[in-house]
C-alpha positions as CSV (number, residue, x, y, z in Angstrom):
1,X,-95.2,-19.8,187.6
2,X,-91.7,-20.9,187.1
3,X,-91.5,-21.7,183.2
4,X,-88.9,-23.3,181.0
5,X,-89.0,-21.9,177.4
6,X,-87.4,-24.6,174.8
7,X,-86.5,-23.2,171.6
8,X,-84.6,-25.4,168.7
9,X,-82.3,-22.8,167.4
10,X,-79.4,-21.2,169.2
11,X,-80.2,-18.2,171.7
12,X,-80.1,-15.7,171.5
13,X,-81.8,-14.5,169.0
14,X,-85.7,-15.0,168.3
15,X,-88.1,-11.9,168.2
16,X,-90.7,-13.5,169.4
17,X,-88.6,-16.0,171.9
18,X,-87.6,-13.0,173.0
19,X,-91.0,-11.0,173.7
20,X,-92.7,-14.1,175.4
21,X,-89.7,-14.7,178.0
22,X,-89.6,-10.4,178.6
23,X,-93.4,-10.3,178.9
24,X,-93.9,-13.8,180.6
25,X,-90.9,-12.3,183.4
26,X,-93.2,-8.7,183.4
27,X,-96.0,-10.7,184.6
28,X,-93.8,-12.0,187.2
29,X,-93.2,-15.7,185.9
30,X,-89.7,-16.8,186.4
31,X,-88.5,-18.2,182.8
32,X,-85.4,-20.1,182.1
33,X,-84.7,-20.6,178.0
34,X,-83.4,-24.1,176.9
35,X,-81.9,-23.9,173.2
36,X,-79.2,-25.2,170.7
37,X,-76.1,-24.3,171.1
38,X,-74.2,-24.8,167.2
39,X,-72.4,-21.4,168.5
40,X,-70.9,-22.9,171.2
41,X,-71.8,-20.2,174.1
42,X,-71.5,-20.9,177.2
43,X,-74.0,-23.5,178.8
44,X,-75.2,-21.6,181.4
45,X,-76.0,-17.9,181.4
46,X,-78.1,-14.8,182.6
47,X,-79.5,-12.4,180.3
48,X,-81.0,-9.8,182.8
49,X,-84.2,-11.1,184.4
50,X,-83.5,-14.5,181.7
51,X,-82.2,-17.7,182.3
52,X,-80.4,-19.6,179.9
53,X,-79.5,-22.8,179.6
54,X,-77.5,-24.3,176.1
55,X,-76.7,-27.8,175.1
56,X,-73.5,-29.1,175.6
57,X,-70.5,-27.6,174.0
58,X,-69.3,-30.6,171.3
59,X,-66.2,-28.3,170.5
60,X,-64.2,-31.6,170.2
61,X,-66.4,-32.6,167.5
62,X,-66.3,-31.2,163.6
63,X,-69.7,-29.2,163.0
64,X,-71.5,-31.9,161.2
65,X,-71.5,-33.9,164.0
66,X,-72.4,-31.2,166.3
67,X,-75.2,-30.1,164.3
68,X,-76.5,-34.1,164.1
69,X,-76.1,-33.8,168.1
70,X,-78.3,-30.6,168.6
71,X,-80.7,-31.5,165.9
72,X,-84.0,-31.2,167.2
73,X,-85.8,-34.8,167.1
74,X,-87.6,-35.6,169.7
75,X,-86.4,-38.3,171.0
76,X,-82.8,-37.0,170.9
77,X,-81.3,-37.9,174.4
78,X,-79.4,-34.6,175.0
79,X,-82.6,-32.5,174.3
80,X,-84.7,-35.1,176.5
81,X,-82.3,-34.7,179.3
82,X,-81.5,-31.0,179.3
83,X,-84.7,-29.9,179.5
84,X,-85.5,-32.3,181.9
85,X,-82.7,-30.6,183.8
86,X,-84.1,-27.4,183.7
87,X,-87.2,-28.6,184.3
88,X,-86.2,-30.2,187.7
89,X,-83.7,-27.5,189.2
90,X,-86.4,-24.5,188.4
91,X,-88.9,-27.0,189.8
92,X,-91.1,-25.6,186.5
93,X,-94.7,-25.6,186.6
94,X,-94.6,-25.5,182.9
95,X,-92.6,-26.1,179.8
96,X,-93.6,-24.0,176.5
97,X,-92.2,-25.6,173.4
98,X,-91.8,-23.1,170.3
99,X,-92.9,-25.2,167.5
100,X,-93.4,-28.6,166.8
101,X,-90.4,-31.3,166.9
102,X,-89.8,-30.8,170.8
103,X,-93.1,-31.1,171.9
104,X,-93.1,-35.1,172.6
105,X,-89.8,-34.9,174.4
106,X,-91.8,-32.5,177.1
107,X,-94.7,-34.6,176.8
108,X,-92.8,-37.6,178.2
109,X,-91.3,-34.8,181.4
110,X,-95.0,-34.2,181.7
111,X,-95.7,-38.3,182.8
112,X,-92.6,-38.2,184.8
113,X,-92.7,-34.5,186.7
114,X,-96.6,-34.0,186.2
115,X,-94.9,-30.5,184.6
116,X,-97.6,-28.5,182.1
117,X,-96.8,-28.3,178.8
118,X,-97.6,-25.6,176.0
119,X,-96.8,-25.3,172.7
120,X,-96.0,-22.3,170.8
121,X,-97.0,-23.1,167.3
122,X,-95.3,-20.1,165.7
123,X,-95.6,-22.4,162.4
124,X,-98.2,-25.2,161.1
125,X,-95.2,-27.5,160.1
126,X,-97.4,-29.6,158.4
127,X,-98.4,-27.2,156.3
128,X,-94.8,-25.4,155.8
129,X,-93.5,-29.1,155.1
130,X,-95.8,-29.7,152.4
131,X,-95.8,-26.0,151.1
132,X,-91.4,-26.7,151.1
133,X,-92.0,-29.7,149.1
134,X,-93.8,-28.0,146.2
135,X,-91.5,-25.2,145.6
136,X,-88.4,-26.9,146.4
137,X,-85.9,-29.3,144.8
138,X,-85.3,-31.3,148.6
139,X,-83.2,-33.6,149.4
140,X,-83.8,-37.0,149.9
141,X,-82.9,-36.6,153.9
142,X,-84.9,-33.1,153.8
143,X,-87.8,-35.2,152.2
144,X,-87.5,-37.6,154.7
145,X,-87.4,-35.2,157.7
146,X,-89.6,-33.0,156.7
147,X,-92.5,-35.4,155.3
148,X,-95.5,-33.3,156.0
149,X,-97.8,-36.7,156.2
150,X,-95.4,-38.0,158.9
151,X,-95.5,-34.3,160.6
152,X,-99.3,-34.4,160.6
153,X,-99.7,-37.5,162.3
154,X,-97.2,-36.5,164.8
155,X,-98.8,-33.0,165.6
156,X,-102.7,-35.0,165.7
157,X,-100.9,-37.2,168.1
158,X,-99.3,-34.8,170.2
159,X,-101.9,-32.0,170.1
160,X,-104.7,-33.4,172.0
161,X,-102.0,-33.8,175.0
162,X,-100.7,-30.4,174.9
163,X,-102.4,-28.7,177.9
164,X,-102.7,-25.5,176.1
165,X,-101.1,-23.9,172.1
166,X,-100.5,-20.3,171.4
167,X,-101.1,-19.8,167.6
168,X,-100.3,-16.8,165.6
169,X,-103.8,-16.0,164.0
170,X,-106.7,-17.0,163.1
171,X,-106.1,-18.9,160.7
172,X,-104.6,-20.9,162.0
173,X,-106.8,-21.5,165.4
174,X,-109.3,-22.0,163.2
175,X,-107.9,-25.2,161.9
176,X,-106.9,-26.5,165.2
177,X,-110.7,-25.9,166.2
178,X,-111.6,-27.9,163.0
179,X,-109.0,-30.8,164.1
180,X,-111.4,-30.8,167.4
181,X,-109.2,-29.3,169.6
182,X,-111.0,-27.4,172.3
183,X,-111.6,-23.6,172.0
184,X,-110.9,-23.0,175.5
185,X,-107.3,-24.6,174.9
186,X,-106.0,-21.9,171.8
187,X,-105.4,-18.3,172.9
188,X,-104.1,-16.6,169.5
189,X,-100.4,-14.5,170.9
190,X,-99.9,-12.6,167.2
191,X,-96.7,-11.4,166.1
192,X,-96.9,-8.2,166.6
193,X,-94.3,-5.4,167.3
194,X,-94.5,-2.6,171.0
195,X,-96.2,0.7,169.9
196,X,-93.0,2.3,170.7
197,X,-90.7,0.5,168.3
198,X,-89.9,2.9,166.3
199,X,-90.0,6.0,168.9
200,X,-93.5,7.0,167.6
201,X,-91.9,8.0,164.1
202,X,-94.3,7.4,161.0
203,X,-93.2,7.9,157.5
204,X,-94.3,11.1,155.5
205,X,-93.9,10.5,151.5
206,X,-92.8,12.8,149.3
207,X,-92.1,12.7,145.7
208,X,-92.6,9.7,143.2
209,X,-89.8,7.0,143.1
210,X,-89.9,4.3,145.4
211,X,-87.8,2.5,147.7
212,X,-88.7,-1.2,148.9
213,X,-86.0,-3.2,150.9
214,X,-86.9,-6.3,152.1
215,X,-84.6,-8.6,155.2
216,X,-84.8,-11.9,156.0
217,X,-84.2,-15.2,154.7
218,X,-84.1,-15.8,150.6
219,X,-86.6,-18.9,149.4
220,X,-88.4,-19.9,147.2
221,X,-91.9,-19.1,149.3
222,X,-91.1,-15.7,150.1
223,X,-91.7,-14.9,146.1
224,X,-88.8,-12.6,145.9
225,X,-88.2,-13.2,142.1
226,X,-91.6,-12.2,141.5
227,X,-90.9,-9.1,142.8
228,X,-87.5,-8.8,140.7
229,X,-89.7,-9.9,137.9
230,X,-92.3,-6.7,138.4
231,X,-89.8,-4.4,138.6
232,X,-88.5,-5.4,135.1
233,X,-92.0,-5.2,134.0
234,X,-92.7,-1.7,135.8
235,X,-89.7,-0.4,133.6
236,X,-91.0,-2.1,130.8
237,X,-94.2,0.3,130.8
238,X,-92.0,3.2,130.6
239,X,-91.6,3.8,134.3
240,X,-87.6,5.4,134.5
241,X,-85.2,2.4,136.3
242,X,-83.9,5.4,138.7
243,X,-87.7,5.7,140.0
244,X,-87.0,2.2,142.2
245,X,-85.5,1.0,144.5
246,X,-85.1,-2.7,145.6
247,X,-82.7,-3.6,148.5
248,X,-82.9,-7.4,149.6
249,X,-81.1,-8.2,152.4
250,X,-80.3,-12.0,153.9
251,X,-78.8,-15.4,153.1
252,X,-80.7,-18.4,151.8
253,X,-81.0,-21.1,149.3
254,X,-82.9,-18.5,146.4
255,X,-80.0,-16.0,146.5
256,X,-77.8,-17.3,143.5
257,X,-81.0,-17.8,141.5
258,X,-82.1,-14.4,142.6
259,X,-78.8,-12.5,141.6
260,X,-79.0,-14.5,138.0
261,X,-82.1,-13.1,137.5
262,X,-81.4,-9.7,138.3
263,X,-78.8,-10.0,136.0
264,X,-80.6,-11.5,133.3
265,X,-83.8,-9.0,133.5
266,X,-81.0,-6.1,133.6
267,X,-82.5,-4.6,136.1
268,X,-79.4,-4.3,138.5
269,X,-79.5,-0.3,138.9
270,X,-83.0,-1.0,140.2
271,X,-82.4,-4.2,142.4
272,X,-79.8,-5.2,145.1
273,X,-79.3,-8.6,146.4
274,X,-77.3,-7.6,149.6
275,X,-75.6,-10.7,151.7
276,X,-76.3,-10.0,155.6
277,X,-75.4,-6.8,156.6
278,X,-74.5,-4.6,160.0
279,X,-77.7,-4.0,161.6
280,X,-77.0,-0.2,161.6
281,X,-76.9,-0.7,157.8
282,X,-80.3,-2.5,157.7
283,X,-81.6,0.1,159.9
284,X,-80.4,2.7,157.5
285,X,-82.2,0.8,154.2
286,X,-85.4,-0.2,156.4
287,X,-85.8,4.1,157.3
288,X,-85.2,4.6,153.7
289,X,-87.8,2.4,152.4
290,X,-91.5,3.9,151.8
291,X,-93.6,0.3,150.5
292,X,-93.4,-2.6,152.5
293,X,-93.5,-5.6,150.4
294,X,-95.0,-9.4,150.9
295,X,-95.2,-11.0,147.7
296,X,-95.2,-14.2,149.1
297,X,-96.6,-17.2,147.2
298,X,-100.1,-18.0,148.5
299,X,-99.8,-21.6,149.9
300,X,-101.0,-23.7,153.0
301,X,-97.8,-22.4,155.4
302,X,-98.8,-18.2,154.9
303,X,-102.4,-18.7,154.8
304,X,-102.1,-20.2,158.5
305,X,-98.9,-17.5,159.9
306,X,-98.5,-14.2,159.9
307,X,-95.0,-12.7,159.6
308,X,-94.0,-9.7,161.5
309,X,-92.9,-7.7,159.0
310,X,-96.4,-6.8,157.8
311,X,-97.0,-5.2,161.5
312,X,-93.2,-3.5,161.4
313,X,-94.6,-1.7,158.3
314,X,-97.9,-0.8,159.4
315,X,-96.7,0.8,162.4
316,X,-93.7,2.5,160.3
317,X,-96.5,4.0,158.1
318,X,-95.6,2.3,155.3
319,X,-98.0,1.0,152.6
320,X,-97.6,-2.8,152.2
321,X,-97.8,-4.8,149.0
322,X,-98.3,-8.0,149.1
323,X,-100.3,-11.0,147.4
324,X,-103.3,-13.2,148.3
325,X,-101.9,-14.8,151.0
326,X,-105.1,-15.3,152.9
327,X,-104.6,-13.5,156.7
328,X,-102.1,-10.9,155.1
329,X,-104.9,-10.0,152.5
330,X,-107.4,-10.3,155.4
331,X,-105.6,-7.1,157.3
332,X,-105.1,-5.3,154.5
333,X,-108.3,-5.2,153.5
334,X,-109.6,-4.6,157.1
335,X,-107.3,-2.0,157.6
336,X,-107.2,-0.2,154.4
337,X,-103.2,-0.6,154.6
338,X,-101.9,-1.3,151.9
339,X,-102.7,-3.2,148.0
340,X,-103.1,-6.6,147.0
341,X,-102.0,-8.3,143.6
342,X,-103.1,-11.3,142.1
343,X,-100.6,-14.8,143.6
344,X,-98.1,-15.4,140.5
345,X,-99.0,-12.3,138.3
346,X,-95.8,-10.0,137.9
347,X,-97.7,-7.8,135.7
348,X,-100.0,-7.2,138.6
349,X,-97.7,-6.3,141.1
350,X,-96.3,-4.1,138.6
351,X,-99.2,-2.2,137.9
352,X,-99.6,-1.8,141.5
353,X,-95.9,-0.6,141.9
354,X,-97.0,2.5,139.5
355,X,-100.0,3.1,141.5
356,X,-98.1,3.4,144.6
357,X,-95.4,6.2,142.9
358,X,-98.4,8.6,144.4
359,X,-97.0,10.2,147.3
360,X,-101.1,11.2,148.4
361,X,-102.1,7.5,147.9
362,X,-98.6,6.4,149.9
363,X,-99.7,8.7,152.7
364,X,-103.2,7.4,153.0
365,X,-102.3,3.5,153.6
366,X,-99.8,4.4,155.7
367,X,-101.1,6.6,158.1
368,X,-104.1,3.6,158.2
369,X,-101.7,0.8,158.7
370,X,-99.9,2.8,161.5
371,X,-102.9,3.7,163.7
372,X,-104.3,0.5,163.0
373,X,-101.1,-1.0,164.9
374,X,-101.7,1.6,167.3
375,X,-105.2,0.5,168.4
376,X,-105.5,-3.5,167.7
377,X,-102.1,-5.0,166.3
378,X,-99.9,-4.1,168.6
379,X,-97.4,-6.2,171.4
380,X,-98.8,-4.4,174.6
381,X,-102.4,-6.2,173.5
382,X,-100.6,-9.8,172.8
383,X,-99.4,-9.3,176.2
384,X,-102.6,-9.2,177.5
385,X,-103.4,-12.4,175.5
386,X,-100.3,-14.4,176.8
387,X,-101.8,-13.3,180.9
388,X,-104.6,-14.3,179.8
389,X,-103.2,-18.4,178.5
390,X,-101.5,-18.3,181.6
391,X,-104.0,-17.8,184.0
392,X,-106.1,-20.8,182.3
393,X,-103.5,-22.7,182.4
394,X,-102.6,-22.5,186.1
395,X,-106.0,-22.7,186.8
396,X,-106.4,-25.6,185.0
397,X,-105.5,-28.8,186.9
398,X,-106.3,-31.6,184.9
C-alpha cells in the first residue's frame, strides 16, 4: 500500500513513528511522514527508504505565531491541506494518524479521496487529559484544549469511522471493545524495543549500591518526587547516601520543583537532576544504571499505555521498580521482572530500594525480564502484528 504517516510533532524524532514507517517500508509499503515543522527543516525530504513531508516554513513569523500555525487542531487549514497533498501525489491507499487531534482532518480526505484511515492511538487522550487535570495547576487555555469531556466526545465520534486503531496494550483495547468498537478493527502494536538493541548485552550485578537513572520528560505523572522522596527515606533507615545513585535526565514543567526538593530532603550526593544531555552521555548513565524505575502515579492515562522504558530495561536485564500502574504491574508480575510498591507510599518504595541492594535478587529479575523480552515483548513480534492490521485493512473494502 502506499501510506502517509501524520504525526503532530516535528520529525524526526519519534521511537515509535520511527519503527512503524521502517517496518511498514520492510513489508514493502511505500510511506511518506507528514509532521510539524516548529524546527523549520526543510519541507520536503528523504530519509533513506522515508518520505517526508513538513509544514510550511513561517520563518517570517515570531515563534508564537508559528507554533499557533502548526498546532495540531483538526480543522487547522494547513494540516487539512498538507496532508491532503501528500495524500494526493502518493495516491495513498491509507493515512495512519498517531494519536488523536488529526484524526477528523483525515476523516474528511477519507469522503473526498475514499483514502483508508487508521489511527495510531499511542495515548487514550481522554484519559491523559483528565489524568493532567488532577495533578496539574493548567492553564485556563490548557483547560480549555485539553478538556478531557470535550476529547471523549470527539474520539466516540471519530472512532466508529476510523477503519482500523492500533493500541498499545490491552488495556487499553479492552476499553475500546467496551465502547463497542469491533474486535476485528483493534490489533494491539506494543511499544516494544528489536531483540538486538542493545547488541545482546545483559547486565550482571555485582556488589550492593545502586544506580537508577531515569530520561525523559519531568511531570507531575511520572512520580519522580516520590522517588526523590524514597531515597531520603532509604537513608533515613540507615542505608549510607553513597550506596545510591539517582540520575534524572530531561526538561519539563516538574524540574524546579524536583531540584527544590532534592535540595530540601538533602539528599543531593544521592540524586541528580540533569538538564538534557549528549546522547553519548545518556548512554553512559543508562549502561551504568542496574534498577529500572517507574514510579509513576497510578491514574486512568498509565493504566491504558505502556511506556517503552519498561521493555528497554527488561531486555537490558535490569530489575524494574515501579508502582501499581495496572499493565506495568500486570508484566511484572507475569514475568517475575521486577517489584511493585504501593501508588503514593515513599516508604514503600524505600523498603523495596533496600531489598534490591542484593546483587543475587538483582540477577534473578533481570535475567527474567531480559528473556521475557526475548520470547514475547519484543519489536520483531509487533511487526508481525502491524502485517497482520495491514492485511485486514487492505482486505477490507467497506
Amino acid at each position: 500500500m502506499r501510506i502517509v504517516l501524520v504525526y503532530k510533532e516535528d520529525y524526526p524524532w519519534d521511537v515509535r513513528v520511527e519503527k512503524l514507517a521502517l517496518a511498514l517500508t520492510e513489508q514493502g509499503h511505500s510511506v511518506t511522514i507528514v509532521s510539524r515543522n516548529l524546527e523549520q527543516r526543510p519541507i520536503r525530504e528523504t530519509d533513506g527508504k522515508l518520505k517526508l513531508l513538513r509544514l510550511p516554513r513561517f520563518g517570517q513569523f515570531p515563534l508564537c505565531i508559528r507554533k499557533l500555525l502548526n498546532f495540531p487542531l483538526w480543522f487547522n487549514p494547513i494540516w487539512i491541506f498538507r496532508i491532503s497533498q501528500a495524500a494526493r501525489h502518493e495516491r495513498a491507499d491509507l493515512i495512519i494518524v498517531r494519536d488523536l487531534p488529526l484524526v477528523r482532518s483525515s476523516l474528511i480526505l477519507k469522503r473526498i479521496l475514499g483514502t483508508k484511515v487508521a489511527l495510531d492511538m499511542a495515548e487514550v487522550y481522554p484519559e491523559m487529559y483528565a489524568s493532567s487535570a488532577q495533578s496539574s495547576d493548567n492553564s485556563f487555555a490548557q483547560r480549555l484544549l485539553k478538556n478531557p469531556k470535550v476529547a471523549q466526545r470527539y474520539e466516540t465520534s471519530v472512532l466508529p469511522k476510523v477503519d482500523h486503531t492500533l493500541v498499545m496494550i490491552e488495556e487499553s483495547r479492552d476499553r475500546l471493545l467496551r465502547n463497542g468498537i469491533s474486535q476485528d478493527r483493534v490489533t494491539i502494536v506494543s511499544n516494544t524495543p528489536p531483540i538486538d538493541k542493545f547488541g545482546g548485552s545483559v547486565h550482571q550485578h555485582t556488589g550492593t549500591n545502586l544506580h537508577l537513572a531515569y530520561v525523559g520528560f519531568l511531570t507531575e505523572l511520572r512520580g519522580l518526587d516520590l522517588l526523590v522522596k524514597a531515597v531520603a527515606e532509604y537513608i533515613e533507615r540507615g542505608n549510607p547516601a553513597d550506596s545510591i545513585k539517582v540520575d534524572i535526565v530531561g526538561k519539563g514543567a516538574s524540574k524546579p520543583k524536583l531540584q527544590r526538593l532534592v535540595k530540601e530532603l538533602g539528599v543531593r550526593s544521592s540524586v541528580t537532576i540533569h538538564g538534557w544531555l549528549s546522547q553519548e552521555k545518556v548512554t553512559q548513565l543508562m549502561t551504568a544504571a542496574n534498577v529500572g524505575a517507574l514510579t509513576y502515579r497510578v491514574c486512568g492515562h498509565w493504566n491504558h499505555t505502556i511506556p517503552n522504558k519498561i521493555f528497554d530495561y527488561m531486555l537490558a536485564g535490569l530489575p524494574v521498580l515501579a508502582t501499581e500502574v495496572i499493565p506495568i504491574q500486570r508484566i511484572i508480575t507475569q514475568e517475575d521482572c521486577g517489584l511493585v510498591c504501593r501508588d503514593l507510599d515513599t516508604a514503600d518504595i524505600a523498603e523495596k530500594l533496600e531489598q534490591l541492594r542484593k546483587p543475587e535478587l538483582r540477577n534473578v529479575l533481570g535475567r527474567n525480564g531480559h528473556e521475557a523480552v526475548k520470547r514475547t515483548w519484543n519489536w520483531e513480534k509487533d511487526k508481525t502484528q502491524l502485517a497482520n492490521a495491514m492485511r485486514s485493512i487492505n482486505s477490507n473494502n467497506n
